[in-house]
C-alpha positions, -999 to +999 in steps of 0.1 A: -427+120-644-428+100-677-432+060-682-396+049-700-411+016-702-411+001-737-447-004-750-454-043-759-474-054-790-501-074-787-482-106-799-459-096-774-483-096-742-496-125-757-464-144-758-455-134-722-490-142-708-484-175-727-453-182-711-468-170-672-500-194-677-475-222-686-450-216-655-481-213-632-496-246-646-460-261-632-468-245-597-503-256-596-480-293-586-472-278-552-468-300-520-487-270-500-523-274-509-529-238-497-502-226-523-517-250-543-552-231-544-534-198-552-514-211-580-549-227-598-561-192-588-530-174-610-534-199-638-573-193-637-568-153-638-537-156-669-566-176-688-589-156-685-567-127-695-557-143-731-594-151-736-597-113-730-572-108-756-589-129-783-566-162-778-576-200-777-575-212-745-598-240-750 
């Protein structure tokens, strides 16, 4: 079994992790506080993942 998928440059994860932080940031305005939680949770973990990669995320 091989992996077809295409293989993403580093400016490339970089751009979509950019783009996931910024979309969880807009669910972290949920009405459900428990939802709420999980969102801050996401935006926390997409964060720490550019940090990871090297990025500003002061």
């Amino acid at each position: 079994m091989t992996d077809d998928r295409p293989v993403l440059s580093d400016a490339d994860e970089i751009r979509l992790l950019r783009e996931i932080e910024e979309r969880a940031r807009v669910l972290c305005a949920s009405a459900d506080p428990l939802m709420r939680g999980q969102y801050q949770h996401l935006a926390g973990r997409v964060t720490a993942l550019l940090a990871i990669k090297g990025e500003d995320v002061g």
